[in-house]
C-alpha positions as CSV (number, residue, x, y, z in Angstrom):
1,X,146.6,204.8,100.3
2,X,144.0,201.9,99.6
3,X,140.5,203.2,100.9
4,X,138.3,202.2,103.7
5,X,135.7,200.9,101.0
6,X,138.7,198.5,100.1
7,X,139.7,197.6,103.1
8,X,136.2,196.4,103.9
9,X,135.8,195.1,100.8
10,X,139.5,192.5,101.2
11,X,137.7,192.1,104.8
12,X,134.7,191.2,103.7
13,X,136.4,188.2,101.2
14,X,138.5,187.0,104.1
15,X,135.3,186.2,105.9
16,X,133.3,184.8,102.9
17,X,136.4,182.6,102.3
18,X,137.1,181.2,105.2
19,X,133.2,180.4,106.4
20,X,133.0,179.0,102.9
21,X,136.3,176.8,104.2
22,X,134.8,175.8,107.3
23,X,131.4,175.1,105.8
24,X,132.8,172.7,103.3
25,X,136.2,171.6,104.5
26,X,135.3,170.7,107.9
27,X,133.0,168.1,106.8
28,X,135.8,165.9,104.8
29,X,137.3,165.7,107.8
30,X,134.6,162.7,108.2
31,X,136.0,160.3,105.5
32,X,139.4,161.2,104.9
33,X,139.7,160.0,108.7
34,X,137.3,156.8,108.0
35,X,139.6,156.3,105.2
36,X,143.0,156.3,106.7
37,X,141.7,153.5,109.7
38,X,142.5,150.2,108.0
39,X,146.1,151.9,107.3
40,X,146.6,152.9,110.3
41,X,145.7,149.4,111.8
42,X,147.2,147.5,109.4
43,X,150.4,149.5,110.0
44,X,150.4,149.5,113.9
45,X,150.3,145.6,113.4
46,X,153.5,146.2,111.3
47,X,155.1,149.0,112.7
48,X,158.6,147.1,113.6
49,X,158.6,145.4,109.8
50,X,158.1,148.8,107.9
51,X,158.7,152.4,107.6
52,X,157.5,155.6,107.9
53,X,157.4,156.1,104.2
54,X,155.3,153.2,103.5
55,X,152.6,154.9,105.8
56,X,152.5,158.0,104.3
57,X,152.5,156.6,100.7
58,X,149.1,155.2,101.5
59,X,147.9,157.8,103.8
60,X,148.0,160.2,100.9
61,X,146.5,157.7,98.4
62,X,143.2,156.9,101.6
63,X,143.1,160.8,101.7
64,X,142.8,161.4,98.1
65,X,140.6,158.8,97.6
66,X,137.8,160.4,100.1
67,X,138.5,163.6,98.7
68,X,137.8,162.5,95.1
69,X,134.3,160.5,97.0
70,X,133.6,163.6,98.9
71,X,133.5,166.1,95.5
72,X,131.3,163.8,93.7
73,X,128.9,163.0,96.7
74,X,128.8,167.0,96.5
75,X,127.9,167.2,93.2
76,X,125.3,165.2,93.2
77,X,123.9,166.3,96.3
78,X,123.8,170.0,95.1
79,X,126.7,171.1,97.5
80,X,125.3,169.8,100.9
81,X,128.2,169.2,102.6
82,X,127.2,167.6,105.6
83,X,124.9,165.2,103.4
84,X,128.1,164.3,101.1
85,X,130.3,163.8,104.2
86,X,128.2,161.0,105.4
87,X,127.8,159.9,102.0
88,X,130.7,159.5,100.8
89,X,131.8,157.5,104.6
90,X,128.8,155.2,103.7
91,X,130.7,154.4,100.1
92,X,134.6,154.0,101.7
93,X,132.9,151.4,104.1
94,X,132.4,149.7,100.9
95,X,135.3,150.7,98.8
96,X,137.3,149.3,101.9
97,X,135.7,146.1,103.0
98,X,135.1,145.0,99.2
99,X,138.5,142.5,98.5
100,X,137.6,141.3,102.3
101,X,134.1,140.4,101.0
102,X,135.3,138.8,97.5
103,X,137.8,136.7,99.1
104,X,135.7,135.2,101.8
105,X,132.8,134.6,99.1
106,X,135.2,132.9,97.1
107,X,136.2,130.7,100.2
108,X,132.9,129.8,100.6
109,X,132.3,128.3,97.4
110,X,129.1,128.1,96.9
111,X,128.3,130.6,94.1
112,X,130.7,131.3,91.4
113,X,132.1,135.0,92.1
114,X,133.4,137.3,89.7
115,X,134.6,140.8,89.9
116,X,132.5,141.8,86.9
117,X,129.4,140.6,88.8
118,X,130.2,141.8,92.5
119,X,132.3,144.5,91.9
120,X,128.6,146.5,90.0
121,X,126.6,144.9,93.1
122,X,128.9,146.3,95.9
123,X,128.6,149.9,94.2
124,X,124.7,149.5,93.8
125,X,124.2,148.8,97.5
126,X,126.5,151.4,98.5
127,X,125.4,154.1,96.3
128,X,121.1,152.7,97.5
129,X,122.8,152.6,101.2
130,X,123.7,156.6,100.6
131,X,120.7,157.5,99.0
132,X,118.4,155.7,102.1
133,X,120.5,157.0,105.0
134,X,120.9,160.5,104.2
135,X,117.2,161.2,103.5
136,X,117.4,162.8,107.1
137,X,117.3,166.5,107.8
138,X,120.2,168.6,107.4
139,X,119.9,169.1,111.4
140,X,119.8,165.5,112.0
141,X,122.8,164.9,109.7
142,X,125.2,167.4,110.8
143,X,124.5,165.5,114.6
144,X,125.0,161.7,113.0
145,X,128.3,163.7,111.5
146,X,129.7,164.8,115.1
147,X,128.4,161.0,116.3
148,X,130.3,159.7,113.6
149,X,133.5,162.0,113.7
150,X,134.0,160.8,117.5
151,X,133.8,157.2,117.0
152,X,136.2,157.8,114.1
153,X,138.2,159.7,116.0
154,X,138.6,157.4,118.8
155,X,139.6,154.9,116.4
156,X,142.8,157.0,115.2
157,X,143.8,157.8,118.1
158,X,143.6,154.1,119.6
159,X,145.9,153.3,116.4
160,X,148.2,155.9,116.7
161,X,148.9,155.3,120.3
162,X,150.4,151.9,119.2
163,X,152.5,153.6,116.2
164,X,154.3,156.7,117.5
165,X,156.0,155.7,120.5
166,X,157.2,153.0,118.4
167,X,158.6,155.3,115.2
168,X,159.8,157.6,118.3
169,X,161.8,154.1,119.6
170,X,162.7,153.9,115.8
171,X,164.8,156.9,115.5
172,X,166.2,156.7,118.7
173,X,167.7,153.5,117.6
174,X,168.9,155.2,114.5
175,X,170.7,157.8,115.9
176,X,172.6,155.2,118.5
177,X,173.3,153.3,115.1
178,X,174.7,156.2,113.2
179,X,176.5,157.4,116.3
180,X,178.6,154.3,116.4
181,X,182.4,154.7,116.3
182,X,183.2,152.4,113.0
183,X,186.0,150.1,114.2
184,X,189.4,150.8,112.7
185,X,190.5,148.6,110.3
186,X,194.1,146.9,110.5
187,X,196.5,146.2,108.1
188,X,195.6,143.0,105.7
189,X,196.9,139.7,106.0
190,X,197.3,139.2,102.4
191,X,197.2,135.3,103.1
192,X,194.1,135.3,104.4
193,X,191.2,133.9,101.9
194,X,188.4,135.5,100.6
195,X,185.5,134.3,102.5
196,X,182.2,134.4,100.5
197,X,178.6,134.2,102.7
198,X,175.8,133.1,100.4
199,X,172.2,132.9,102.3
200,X,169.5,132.4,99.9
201,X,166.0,133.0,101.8
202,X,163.3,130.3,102.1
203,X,165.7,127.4,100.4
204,X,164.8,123.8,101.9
205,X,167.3,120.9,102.5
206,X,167.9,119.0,100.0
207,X,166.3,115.8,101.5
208,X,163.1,117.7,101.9
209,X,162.6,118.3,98.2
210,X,163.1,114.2,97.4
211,X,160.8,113.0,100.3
212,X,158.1,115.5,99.8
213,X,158.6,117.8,96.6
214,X,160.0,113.9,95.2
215,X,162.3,116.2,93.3
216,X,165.3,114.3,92.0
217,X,167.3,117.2,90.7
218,X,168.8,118.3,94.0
219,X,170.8,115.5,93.7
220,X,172.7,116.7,90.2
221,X,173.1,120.4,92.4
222,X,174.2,117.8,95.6
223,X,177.0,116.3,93.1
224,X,177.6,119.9,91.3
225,X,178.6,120.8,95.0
226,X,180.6,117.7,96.2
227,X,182.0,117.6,92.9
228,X,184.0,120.9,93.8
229,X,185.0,119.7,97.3
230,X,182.2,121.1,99.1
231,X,180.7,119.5,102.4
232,X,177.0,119.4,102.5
233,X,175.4,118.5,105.8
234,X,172.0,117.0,104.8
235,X,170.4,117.3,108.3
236,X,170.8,120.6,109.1
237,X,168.3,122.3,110.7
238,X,167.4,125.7,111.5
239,X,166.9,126.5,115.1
240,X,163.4,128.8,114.2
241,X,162.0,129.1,110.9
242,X,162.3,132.8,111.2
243,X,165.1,135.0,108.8
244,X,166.0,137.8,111.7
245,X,166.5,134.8,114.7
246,X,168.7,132.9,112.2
247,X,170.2,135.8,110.8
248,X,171.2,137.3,114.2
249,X,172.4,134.4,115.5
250,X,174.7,132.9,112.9
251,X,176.3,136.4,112.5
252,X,177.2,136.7,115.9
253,X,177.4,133.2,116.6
254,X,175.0,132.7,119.6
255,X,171.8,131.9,120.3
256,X,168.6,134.3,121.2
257,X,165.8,133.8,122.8
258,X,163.4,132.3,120.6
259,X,160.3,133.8,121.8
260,X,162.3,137.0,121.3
261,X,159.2,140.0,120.2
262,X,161.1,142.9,119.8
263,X,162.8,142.8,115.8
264,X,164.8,145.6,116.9
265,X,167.2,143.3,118.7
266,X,167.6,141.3,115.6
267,X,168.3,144.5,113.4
268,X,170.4,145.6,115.5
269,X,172.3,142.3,115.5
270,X,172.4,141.8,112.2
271,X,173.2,145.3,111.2
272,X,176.3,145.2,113.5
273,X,177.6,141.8,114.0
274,X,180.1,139.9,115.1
275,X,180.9,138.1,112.0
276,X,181.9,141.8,110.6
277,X,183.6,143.4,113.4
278,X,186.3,140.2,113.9
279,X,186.9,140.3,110.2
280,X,187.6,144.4,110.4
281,X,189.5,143.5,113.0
282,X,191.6,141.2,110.5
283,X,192.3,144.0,107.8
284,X,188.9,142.4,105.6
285,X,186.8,144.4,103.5
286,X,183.5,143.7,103.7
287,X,180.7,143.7,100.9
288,X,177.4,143.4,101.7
289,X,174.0,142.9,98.7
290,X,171.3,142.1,100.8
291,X,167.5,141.8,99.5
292,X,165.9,141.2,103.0
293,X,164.7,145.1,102.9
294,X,162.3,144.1,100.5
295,X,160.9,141.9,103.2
296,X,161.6,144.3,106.0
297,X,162.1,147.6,105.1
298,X,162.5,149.1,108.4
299,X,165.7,146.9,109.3
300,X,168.5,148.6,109.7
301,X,171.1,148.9,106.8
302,X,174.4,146.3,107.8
303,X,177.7,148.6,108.6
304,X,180.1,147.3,105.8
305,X,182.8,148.6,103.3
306,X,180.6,148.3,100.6
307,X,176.8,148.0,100.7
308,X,174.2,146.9,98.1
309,X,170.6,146.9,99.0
310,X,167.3,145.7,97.6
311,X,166.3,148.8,95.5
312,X,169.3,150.9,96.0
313,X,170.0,153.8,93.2
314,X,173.8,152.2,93.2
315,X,172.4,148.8,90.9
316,X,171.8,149.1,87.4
317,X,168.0,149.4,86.8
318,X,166.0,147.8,83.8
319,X,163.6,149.5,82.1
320,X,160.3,149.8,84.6
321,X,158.3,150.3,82.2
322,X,154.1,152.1,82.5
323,X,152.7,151.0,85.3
324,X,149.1,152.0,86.0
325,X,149.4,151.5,89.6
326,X,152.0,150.8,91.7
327,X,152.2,150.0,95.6
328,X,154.9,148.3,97.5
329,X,154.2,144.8,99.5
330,X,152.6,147.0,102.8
331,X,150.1,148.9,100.1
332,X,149.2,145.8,98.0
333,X,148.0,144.2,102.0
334,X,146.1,147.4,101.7
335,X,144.1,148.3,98.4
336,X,143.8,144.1,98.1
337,X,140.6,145.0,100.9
338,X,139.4,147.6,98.5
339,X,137.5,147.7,95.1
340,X,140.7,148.3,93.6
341,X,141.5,144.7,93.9
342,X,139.2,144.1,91.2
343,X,141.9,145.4,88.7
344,X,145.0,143.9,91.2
345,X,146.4,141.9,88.1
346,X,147.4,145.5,87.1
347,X,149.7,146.4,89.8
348,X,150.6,143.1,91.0
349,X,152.2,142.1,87.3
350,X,153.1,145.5,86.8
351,X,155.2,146.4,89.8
352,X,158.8,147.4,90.0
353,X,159.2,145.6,92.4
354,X,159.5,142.4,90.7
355,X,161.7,144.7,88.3
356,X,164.0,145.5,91.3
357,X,164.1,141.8,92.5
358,X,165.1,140.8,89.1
359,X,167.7,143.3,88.5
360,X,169.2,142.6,92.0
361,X,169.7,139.2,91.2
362,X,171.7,139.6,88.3
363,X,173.7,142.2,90.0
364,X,174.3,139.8,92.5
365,X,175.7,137.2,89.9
366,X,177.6,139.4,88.3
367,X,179.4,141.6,91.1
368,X,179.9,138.3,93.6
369,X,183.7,138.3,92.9
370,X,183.5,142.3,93.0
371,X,187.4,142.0,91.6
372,X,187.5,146.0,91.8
373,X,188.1,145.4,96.0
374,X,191.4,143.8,97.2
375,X,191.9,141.1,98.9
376,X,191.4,139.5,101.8
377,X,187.5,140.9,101.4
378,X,184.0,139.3,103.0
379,X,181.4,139.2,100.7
380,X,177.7,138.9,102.2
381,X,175.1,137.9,99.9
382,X,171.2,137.7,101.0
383,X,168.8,136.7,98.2
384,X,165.4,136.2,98.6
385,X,164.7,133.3,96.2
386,X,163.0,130.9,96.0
387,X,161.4,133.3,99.0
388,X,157.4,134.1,97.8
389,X,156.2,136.0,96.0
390,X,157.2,133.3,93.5
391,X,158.1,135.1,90.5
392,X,160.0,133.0,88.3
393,X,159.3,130.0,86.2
394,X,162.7,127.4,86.5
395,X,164.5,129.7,83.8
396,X,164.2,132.8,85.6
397,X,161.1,133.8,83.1
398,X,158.7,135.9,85.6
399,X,155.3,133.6,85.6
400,X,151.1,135.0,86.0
401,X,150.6,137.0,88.9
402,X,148.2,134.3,90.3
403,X,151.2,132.1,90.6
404,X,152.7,134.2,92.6
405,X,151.3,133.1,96.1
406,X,150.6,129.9,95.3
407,X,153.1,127.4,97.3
408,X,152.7,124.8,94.1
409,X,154.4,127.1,92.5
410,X,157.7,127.2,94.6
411,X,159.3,124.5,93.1
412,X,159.8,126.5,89.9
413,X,161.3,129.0,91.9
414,X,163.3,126.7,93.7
415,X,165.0,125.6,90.5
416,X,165.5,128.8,89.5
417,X,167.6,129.0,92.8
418,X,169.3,126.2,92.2
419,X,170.7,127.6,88.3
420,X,171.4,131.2,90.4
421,X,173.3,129.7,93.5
422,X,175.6,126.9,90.5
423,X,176.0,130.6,88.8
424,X,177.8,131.8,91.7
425,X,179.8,129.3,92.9
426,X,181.1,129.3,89.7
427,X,182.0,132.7,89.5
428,X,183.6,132.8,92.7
429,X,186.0,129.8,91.7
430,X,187.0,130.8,88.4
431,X,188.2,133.9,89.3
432,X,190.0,132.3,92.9
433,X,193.8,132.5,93.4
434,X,194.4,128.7,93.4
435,X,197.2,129.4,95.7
436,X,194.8,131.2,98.1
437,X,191.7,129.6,97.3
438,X,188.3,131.3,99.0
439,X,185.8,129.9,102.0
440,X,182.1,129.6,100.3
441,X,179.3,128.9,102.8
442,X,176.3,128.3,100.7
443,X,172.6,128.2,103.4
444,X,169.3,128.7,103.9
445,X,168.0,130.6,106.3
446,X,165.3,128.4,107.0
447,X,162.8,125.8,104.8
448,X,159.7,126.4,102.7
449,X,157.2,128.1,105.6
450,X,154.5,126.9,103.7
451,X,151.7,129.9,105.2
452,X,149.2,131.8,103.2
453,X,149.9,134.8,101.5
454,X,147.5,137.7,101.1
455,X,145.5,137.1,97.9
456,X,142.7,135.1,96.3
457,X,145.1,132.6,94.5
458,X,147.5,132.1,97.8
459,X,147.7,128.1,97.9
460,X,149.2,126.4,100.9
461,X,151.2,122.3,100.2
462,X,148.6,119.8,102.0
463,X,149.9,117.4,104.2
464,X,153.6,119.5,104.3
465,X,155.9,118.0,107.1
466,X,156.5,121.1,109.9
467,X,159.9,119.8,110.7
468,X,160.5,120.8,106.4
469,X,160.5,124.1,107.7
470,X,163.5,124.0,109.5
471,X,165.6,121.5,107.4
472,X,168.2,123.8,105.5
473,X,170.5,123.9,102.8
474,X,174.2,123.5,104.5
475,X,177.2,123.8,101.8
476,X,180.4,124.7,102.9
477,X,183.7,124.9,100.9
478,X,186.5,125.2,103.5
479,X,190.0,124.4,101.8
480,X,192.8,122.2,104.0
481,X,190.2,121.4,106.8
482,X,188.8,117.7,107.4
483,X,185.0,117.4,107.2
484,X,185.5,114.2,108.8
485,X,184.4,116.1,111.9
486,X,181.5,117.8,110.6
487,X,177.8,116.0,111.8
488,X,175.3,116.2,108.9
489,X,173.0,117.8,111.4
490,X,175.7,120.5,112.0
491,X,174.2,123.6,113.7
492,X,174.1,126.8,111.5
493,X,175.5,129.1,114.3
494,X,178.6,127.1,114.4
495,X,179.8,127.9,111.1
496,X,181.7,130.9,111.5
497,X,183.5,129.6,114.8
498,X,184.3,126.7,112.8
499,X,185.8,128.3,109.6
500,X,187.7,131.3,112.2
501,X,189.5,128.8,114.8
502,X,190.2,127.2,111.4
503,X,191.7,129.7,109.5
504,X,192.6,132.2,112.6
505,X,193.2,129.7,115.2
506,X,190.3,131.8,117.1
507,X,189.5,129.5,119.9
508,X,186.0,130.4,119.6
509,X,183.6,127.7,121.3
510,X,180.8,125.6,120.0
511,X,177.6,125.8,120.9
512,X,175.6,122.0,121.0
């Protein structure tokens, strides 16, 4: 039997350990929670757009970050941990608020800025700001700490009050969604055609890009399409230059209301939509490779046969490479306010994502016909090109990182679009039954938005027409029916009515 000597002894530990816990683990509580704040906001601002996972990923990365600041403020201070905690808040202020101050400098134009000048400066005046502020007595510190760890504290909370009922509302929704009786598929009509739904994101009209962009090449991609029997409807416009309205609305045919707030509605539209359910209905086997995750990675994932997603483990990656730091779109918004901005050429260049874009887009090329599922099949395809960031040079070749928000730039990538969407119409008609031959629609979901884009370099188009961002590409490719009767300012949400009372005799209305 241990003795009581021992017992004492383990006691004894237990209490040294844990008061040395509390005396130096309570204090971090301070700037880990400082730290989190502009996630937390930046995310409650976001919530509908992005997942849970995004929010952690940084959370870890703000809490690691203070932990490293709080060890060295330690160090140096000799192990006062009170002293260190307010220390190391007074450098985060800094280390958070530093690619807020670079950018506005650099708007301001008055002095020329560098990172390799301000990025030393910042750090000076925090580390003096440290030094000057926690000269105080240890007595007077610990109070400034509980001062300090309420304010803080209210802060989270305010935050948090906006993100949890709205992940709770989240899951509710994906439960319903995954509690959904899938809708039993009939027997094929073998003479029905392939029908082959081609959005690609941010695409404008045609006549845009020779009034404004003065771009004359849409017209060899105009005669590429016409060439092959397609109508084009040059005045087409886009009810709402926004992806989820026009998205929602074209796949169930109807119109929402445009000043519409909650996305949820649109996910849920999207994710289970008409479009799909009458062509179940009809014995059609629906494929789905959708990108628009990368934009919104809380949507919902669309119910079909066959589903390819932006990122998902089922396309055939390239090789990633080293990447010194890597943060999806929602943690770029984030560490671009910090000192790490300074190096941002590192993980904006470096990032798989711009791997997983690219590899998605030749998957998409490649697998359109997706000859290993029978016919009569719907195929879905949601690109985001010439979409921002803009990547790609005309060839596909991926450009400098400060190209990649700047809207001068988008013609490149609209090119690029142009060689990708020729690509697949190609694909789909050489491998076609002639006897049998396939419905393409070929849109935009809206123009060129022309906005800013989080960065230094993002570049908005002076003097850009707002009626551009609504003008949309409008191909279709609908064998044995008259386009006679098609306006060139044809609405978008029309096109599936028009193509199923064609081909089904569906006696679905128009809408004006």
């Amino acid at each position: 039997m241990p003795s009581s000597n021992s017992n004492q002894e383990t006691m004894k530990f237990s209490e040294k350990f844990f008061h040395w816990m509390g005396y130096y683990v309570k204090p971090v509580i301070l700037p880990i929670m400082l730290a989190v704040i502009p996630t937390l906001y930046h995310y409650s601002n976001n919530v509908a757009k992005l997942t849970a996972a995004s929010l952690y990923r940084m959370l870890v990365f703000n809490a690691i970050v203070a932990i490293i600041v709080y060890v060295l403020c330690l160090i140096f201070s000799r192990f006062q941990p009170y002293r260190s905690a307010i220390a190391s808040s007074i450098f985060l202020v800094f280390f958070n608020i530093y690619g807020l101050l670079y950018r506005y400098l650099l708007h301001l134009d008055v002095i020329q800025i560098k990172h390799y000048t301000l990025l030393p400066l910042t750090i000076v005046v925090a580390i003096y700001a440290m030094v000057l502020l926690t000269c105080w007595k240890d007595s007077v510190l610990e109070k400034v700490w509980g001062n300090l760890f309420l304010i803080v504290s209210v802060l989270v909370l305010f935050n948090l009050i906006s993100i949890v009922p709205a992940e709770l509302k989240k899951s509710k929704r994906d439960m319903a969604t995954q509690s959904l009786v899938v809708q039993q598929q009939v027997s094929a009509d073998q003479k029905s055609p392939d029908i082959y739904y081609i959005v690609l994101d941010e695409f404008e009209g045609l006549q845009g890009m020779r009034d404004y962009w003065k771009y004359q090449g849409v017209d060899e991609f105009a005669n590429f399409l016409k060439n092959r029997d397609f109508f084009i409807a040059e005045a087409s416009h886009a009810a709402k230059p926004d992806t989820l309205y026009e998205m929602a609305s074209r796949l169930n045919y109807e119109e929402y209301p445009k000043d519409e707030e909650d996305l949820q509605i649109y996910f849920d539209a999207i994710a289970n939509n008409r479009v799909m359910r009458y062509l179940k209905s009809r014995g059609y086997t629906t494929v789905v490779f959708d990108e628009t995750k990368l934009g919104y990675p809380s949507a919902k994932s669309i119910q079909a046969d066959y589903l390819y997603e932006y990122g998902s483990p089922s396309i055939p990656q390239g090789q990633a490479g080293k990447y010194a730091l890597y943060f999806d779109e929602f943690g770029e918004l984030i560490v671009d306010n910090t000192m790490i901005y300074a190096v941002s050429q590192e993980y904006k260049s470096n990032n798989p994502m711009i791997i997983n874009h690219t590899n998605m887009i030749s998957f998409m090329i490649d697998k359109i016909v997706y000859q290993d599922v029978p016919s009569p099949k719907f195929v879905y395809v949601h690109l985001l090109l010439p979409h921002p960031p803009f990547f790609y040079n005309e060839n596909g070749e991926l450009v400098e990182s400060n190209h990649f928000v700047d809207w001068n730039y988008y013609i490149d990538n609209y090119k690029f679009s142009i060689k990708v969407a020729e690509k697949m119409v190609n694909e789909i008609l050489q491998n076609a039954d002639p006897k049998n031959p396939p419905v393409i629609i070929l849109q935009s979901d809206h123009g060129a938005r022309n906005t800013l884009i989080n960065g230094e370099k993002s570049r908005i188009l002076r003097n850009y027409p707002e009626d551009l961002k609504t003008l949309i590409l409008y191909a279709l490719y609908l064998p044995r029916y008259d386009y006679a009767g098609l306006p060139q300012n044809i609405n978008p949400t029309n096109t599936f009515p028009i193509i199923f009372n064609h081909l089904f005799d569906a006696g679905i209305p128009l809408l004006k």
